[in-house]
N, C-alpha and C positions, 0 to 999 in steps of 0.2 A: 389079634391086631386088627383095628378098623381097617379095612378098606379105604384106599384115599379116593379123591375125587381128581380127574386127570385135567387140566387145566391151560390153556395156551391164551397169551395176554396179546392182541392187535392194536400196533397204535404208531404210527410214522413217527412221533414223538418221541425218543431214545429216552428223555429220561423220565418221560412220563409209565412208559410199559418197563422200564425199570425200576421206578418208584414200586409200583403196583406187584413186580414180582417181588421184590422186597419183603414186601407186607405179607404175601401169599404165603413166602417161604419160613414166616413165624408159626407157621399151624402145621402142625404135624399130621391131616388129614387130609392135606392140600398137596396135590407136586404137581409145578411148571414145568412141560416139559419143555415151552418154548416161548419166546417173545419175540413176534415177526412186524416188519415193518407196513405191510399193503394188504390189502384184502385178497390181492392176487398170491401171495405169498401162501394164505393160508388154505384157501382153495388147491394149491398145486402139493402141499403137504398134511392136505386133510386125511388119507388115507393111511396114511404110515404115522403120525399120532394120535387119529382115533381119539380126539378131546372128549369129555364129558359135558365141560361147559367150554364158552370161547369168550371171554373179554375181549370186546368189536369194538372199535373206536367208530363214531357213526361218520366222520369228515375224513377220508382219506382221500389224495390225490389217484387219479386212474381207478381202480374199482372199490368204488365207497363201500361203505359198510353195510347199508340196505342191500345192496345189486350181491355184494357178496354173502348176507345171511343166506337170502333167496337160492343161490346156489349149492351153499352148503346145505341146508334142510332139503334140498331135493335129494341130495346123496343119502346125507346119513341125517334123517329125519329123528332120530334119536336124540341128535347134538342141542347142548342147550346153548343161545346165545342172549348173552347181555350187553346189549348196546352200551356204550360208554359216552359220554356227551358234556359239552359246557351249554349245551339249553336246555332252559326246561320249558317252553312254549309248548302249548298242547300239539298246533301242529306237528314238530321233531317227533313226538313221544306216540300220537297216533297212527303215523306213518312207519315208524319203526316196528310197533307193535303188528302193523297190519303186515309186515314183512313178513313175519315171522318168529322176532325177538320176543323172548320169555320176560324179558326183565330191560329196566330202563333206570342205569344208575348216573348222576352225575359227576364229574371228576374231581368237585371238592367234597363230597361226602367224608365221615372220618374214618379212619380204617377199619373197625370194625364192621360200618356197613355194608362193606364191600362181601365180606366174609358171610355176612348175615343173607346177602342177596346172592351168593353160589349158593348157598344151605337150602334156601327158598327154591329156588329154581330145580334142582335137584331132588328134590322133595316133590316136584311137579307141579309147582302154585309159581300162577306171576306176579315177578316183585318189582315192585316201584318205588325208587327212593322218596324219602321223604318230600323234596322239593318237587318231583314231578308228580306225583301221588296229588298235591296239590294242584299244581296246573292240569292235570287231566279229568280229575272231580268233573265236571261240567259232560264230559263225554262220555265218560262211565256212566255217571248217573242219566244218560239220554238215551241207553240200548244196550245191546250185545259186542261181545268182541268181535272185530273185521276178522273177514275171513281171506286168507291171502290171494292174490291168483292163483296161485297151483291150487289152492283148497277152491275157490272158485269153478275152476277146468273141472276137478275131480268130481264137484258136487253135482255140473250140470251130467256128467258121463252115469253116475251112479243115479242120476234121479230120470233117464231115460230108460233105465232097464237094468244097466249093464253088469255083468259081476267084477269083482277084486281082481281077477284077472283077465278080462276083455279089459276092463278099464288097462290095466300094466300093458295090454298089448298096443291097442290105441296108443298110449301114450310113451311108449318106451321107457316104461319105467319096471323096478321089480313089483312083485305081486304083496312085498313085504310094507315097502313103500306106500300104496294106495292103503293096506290097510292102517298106518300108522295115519296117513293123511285121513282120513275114515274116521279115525277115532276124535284126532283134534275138531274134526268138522261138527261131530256130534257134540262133544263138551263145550264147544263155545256155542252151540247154536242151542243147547241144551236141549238137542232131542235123541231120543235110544233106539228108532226103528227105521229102518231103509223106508217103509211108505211115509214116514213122517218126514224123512228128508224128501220125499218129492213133491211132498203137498207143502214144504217151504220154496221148494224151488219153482213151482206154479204161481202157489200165493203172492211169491217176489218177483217174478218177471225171468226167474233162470231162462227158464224153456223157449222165451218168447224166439220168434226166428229161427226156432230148429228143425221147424218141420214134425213137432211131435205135437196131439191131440192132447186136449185138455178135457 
């Protein structure tokens, strides 16, 4: 029996996160185990469903969807989140993505796409629907993936010296966490060795004002 992928739909819209569980609960690889209404909701029940992926609604009243990936990825940095959205303007799509979101799907896309963007994400690759895929073209093609603040914090701690776990203590985090932050830092920046990450982090001005020699 395949393995399912465990899935929780966020969206203040009742029948929009019920449309969508709908359609999830057609795939027999797929189980909801919840549709919550705030970003706060799912933060406070992130620990006891342990999602694989998270359909994020990006506009939510009290803790949006950005502020809330950002929290979630600090916990359980394994989680994959899919922003949900009616814009596809580059800004929405780069902001989000700079968050931490794997993927950026629209809310009229047709149902299979939805399916096809858990699969992708899951798989480890970032997926962009079609219509934002297009709006973001201009920024892709002008450099590398943002690196979030947390991946930010982690880069300048690790390109001073520090190890996986000096960094977790600094920063109160686990030693699992830095290394998972660690990893993303390197695939988007596309480098494989701790002095290559400090010689980006010189090259770009990380270090400026730390009081560390160049």
């Amino acid at each position: 029996m395949t393995s399912q992928t465990r899935v929780v739909v966020v969206d203040d819209h009742p029948l929009v996160a019920e449309g969508i569980e709908a359609i999830l609960e057609s795939y027999d690889d797929i189980q909801v185990l919840a549709t919550l209404s705030s970003g706060q909701q799912m933060i406070d029940r992130l620990d006891d469903l342990a999602p694989d992926v998270i359909l994020m609604d990006l506009n939510m009243p009290g803790l949006n969807g950005l502020s809330a990936t950002e929290m979630i990825l600090e916990r359980r940095p394994q989680t994959r989140v899919l922003m949900l959205s009616m814009h596809d303007t580059p800004e929405y799509i780069s902001t989000a993505l700079g968050h931490g979101a794997m993927g950026y799907v629209l809310k009229d896309v047709p149902t299979e796409e939805i399916k096809r963007a858990i699969d992708t994400v899951m798989g480890g690759e970032r997926y962009l629907c079609t219509g934002a895929e297009g709006a973001l073209a201009p920024i892709l093609a002008g450099g590398r993936e943002q690196l979030t603040n947390r991946e930010q914090t982690i880069l300048l701690q690790l390109a001073q010296g520090r190890s996986n776990k000096e960094v977790a203590l600094v920063l109160d985090i686990s030693v699992r966490t830095v290394e998972t932050h660690r990893k993303n830092i390197k695939r988007k920046l596309g480098i494989s060795s701790t002095a290559g990450l400090t010689r980006y982090a010189l090259e770009h001005g990380v270090l400026q004002g730390t009081g560390v020699n160049s």
